[in-house]
C-alpha positions as CSV (number, residue, x, y, z in Angstrom):
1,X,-29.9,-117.7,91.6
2,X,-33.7,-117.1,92.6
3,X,-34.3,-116.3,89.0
4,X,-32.8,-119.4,88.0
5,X,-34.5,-122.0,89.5
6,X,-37.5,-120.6,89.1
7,X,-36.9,-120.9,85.9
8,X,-36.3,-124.7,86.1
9,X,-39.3,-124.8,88.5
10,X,-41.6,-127.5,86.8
11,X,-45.8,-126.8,86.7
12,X,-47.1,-126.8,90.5
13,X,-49.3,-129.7,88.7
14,X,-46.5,-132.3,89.1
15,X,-47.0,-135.8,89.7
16,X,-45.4,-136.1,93.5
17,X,-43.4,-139.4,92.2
18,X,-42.1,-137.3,89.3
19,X,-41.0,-134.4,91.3
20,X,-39.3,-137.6,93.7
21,X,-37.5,-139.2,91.3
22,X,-36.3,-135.5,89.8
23,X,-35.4,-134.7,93.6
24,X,-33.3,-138.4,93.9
25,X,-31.4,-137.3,90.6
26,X,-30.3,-134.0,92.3
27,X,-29.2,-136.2,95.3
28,X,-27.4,-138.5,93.1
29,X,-25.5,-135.5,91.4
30,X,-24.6,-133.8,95.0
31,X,-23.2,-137.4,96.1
32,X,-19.8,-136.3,94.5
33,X,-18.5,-134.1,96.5
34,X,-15.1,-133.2,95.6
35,X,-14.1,-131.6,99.8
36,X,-16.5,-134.4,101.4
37,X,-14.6,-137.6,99.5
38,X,-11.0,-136.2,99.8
39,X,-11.3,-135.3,103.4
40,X,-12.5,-139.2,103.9
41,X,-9.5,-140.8,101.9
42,X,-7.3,-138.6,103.9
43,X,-8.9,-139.9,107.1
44,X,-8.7,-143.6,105.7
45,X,-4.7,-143.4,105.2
46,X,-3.7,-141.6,108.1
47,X,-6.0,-142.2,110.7
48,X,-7.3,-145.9,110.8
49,X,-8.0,-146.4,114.1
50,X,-9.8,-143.1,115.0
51,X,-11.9,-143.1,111.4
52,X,-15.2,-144.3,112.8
53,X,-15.3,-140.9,115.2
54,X,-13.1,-138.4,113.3
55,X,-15.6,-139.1,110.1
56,X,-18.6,-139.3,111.7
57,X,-17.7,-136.1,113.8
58,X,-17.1,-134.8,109.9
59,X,-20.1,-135.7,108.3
60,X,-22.2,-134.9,111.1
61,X,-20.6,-130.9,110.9
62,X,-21.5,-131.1,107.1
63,X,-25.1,-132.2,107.1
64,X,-25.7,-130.6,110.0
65,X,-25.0,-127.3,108.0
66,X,-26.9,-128.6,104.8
67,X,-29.9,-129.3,107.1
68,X,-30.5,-126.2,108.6
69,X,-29.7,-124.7,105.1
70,X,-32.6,-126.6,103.9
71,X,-35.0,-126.0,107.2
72,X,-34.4,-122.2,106.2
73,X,-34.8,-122.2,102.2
74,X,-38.2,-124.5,102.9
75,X,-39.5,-122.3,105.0
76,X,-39.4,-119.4,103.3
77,X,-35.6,-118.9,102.9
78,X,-35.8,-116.7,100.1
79,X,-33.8,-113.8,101.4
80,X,-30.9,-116.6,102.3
81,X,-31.2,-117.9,98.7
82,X,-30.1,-114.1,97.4
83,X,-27.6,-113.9,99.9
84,X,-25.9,-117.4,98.9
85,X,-26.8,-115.7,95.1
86,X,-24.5,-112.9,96.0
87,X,-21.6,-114.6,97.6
88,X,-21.3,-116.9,94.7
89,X,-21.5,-113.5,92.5
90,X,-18.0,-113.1,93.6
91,X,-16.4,-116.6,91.9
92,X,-14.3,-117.1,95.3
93,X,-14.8,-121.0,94.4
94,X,-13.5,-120.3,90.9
95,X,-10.8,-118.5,91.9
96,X,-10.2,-120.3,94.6
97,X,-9.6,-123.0,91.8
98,X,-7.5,-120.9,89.3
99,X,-5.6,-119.4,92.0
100,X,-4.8,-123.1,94.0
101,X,-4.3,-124.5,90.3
102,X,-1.6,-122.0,89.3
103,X,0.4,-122.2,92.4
104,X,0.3,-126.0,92.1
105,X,1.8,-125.8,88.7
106,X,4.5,-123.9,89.4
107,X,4.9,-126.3,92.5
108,X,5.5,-128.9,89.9
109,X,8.1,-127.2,88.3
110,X,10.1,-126.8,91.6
111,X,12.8,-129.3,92.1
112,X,12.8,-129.3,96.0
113,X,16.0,-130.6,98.6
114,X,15.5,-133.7,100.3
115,X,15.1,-131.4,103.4
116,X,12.9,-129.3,101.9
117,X,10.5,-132.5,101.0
118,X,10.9,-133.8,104.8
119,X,9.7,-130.3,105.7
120,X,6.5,-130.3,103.9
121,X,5.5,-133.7,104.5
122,X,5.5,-132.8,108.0
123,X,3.3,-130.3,108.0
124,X,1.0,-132.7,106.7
125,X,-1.1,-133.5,110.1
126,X,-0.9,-137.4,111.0
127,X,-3.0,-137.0,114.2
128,X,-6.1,-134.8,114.0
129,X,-8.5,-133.9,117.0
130,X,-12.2,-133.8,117.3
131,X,-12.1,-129.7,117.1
132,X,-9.4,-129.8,114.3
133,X,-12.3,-131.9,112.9
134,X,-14.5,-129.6,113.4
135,X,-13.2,-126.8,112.1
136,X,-12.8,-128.5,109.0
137,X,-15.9,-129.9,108.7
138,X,-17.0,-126.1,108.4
139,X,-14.5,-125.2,106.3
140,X,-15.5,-127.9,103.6
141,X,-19.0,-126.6,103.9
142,X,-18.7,-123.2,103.5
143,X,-16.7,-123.8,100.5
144,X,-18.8,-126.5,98.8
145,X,-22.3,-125.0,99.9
146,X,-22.5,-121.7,97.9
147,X,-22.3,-124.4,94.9
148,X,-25.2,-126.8,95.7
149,X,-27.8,-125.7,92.9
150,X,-29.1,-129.5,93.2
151,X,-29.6,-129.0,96.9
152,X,-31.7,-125.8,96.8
153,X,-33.4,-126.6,93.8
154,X,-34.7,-130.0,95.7
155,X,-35.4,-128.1,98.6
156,X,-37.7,-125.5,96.3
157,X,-39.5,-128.1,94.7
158,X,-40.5,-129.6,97.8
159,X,-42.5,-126.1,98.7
160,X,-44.3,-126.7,95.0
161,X,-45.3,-130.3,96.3
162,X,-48.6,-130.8,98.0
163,X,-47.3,-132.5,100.9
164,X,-46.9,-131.7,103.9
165,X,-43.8,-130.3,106.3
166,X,-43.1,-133.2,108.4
167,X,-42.1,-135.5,105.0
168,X,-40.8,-133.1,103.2
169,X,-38.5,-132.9,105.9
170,X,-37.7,-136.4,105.4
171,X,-37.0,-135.5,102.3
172,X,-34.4,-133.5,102.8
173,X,-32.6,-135.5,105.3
174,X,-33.0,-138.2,103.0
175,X,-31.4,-136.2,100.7
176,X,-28.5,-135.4,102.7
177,X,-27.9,-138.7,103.5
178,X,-27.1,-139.9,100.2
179,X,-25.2,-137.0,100.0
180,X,-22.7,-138.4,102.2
181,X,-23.3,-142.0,101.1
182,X,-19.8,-143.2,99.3
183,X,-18.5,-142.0,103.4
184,X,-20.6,-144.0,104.9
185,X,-20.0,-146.8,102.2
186,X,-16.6,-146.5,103.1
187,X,-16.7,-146.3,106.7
188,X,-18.9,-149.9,106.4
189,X,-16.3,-152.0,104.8
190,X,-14.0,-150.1,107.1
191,X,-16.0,-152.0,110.5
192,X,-17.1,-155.0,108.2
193,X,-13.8,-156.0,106.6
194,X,-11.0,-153.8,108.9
195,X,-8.4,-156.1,108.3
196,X,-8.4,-156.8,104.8
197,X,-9.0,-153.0,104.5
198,X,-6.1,-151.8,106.6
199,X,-3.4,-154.4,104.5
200,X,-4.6,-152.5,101.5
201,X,-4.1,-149.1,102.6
202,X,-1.0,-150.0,104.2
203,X,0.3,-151.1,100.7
204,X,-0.7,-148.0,99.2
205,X,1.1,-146.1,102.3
206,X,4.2,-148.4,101.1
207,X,3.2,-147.3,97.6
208,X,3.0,-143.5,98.4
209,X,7.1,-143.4,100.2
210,X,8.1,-145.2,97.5
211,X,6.9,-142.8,95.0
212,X,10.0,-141.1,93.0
213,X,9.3,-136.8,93.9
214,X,9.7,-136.6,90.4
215,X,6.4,-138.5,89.4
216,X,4.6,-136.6,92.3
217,X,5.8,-133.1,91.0
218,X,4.4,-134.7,87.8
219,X,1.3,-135.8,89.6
220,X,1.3,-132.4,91.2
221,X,1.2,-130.4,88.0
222,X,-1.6,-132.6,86.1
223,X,-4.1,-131.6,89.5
224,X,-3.2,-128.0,89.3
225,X,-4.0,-128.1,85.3
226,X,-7.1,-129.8,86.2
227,X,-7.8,-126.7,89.4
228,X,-7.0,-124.2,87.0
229,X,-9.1,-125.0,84.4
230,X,-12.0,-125.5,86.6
231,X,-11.5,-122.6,87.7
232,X,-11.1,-120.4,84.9
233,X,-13.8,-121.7,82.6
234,X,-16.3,-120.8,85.7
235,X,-15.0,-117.3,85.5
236,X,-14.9,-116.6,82.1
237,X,-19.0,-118.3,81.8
């Protein structure tokens, strides 16, 4: 991975504005994070009361372990950066992909009993706690953060830049912040406009048990398509 961005490393002459604006385009690509955005529409429609803390508590674990991340690689993190190289050697994420993608296809194909559906939607946590929170917060991270070329790329560039520490740490918590951005959209209108907010995700709640199992099998089977080829294109490259 060293080798890499090094080899997307631009002259050490660059214009500090440039090397910005290249630095806001990684941010902008990072904003869609697949774990980060699911994990706050899941909060949205189960847990309206408690979002404000349960997301914060989420996003806070997240950046939290991008920042320190970036601390590390800008000060001389190289060693880190061949270790992250190394774990994403292995393609956990892509099979992690292939492997969720297959077993959600043959899901689809599974015509369940009506007991059988009550019994898996409630495993499906309604309630969560601050450490359940937590824990997941982590768990998002250490999936997602293997992945974040954009990230350490930024973060590289910045020790190419004639600035010094204290803004380029700005920088990157700048960067982590719009990172998160679409959450903290999100959990805006949530304060701003709660009521309007909360009759439209009640409707999609109304939508979602009304939902025949056979279109959600169907719905079921076009994600796991989507998973598996994900996840086998990154192996096979």
């Amino acid at each position: 991975m060293i080798e890499l961005i090094e080899t997307m490393m631009p002259s050490s002459s660059i214009d500090i504005s440039l090397a910005l604006l290249i630095i806001s385009i990684c941010a902008l690509v990072d904003i869609l994070s697949p774990g980060v955005l699911a994990i706050t529409g899941y909060l949205l429609l189960t847990q309206p009361n408690q979002l404000s803390s349960r997301l914060f508590v989420f996003l806070l674990v997240i950046q939290l372990g991008y920042f320190m991340i970036g601390l590390l690689l800008y000060f001389g993190g190289d060693t880190l950066l061949e270790l992250i190289g190394k774990l994403s050697e292995f393609d956990f994420i892509n099979w992690f992909y292939t492997i969720t993608g297959t077993l959600l296809v043959l899901i689809s194909f599974i015509k369940p009993k009506d007991s059988t559906i009550e019994r898996l939607t409630s495993w499906i946590p309604r309630q969560t706690t601050i450490k359940g929170i937590i824990i997941l917060g982590i768990i998002v991270f250490l999936i997602e953060f293997v992945t974040a070329l954009p990230y350490f790329y930024s973060v590289f560039l910045l020790n190419h830049l004639s600035i010094n520490s204290f803004s380029s740490i700005f920088v990157i918590i700048g960067y982590n912040l719009v990172m998160v951005l679409p959450s903290l959209l999100l959990l805006g209108i949530s304060i701003v406009f709660n009521d309007k907010l909360q009759h439209f995700l009640k409707n999609i709640r109304t939508k979602l048990n009304e939902v025949p199992i056979t279109s959600l099998l169907v719905a079921i089977g076009v994600i796991g398509a989507v998973f598996f080829n994900i996840g086998i294109r990154g192996i096979l490259s």
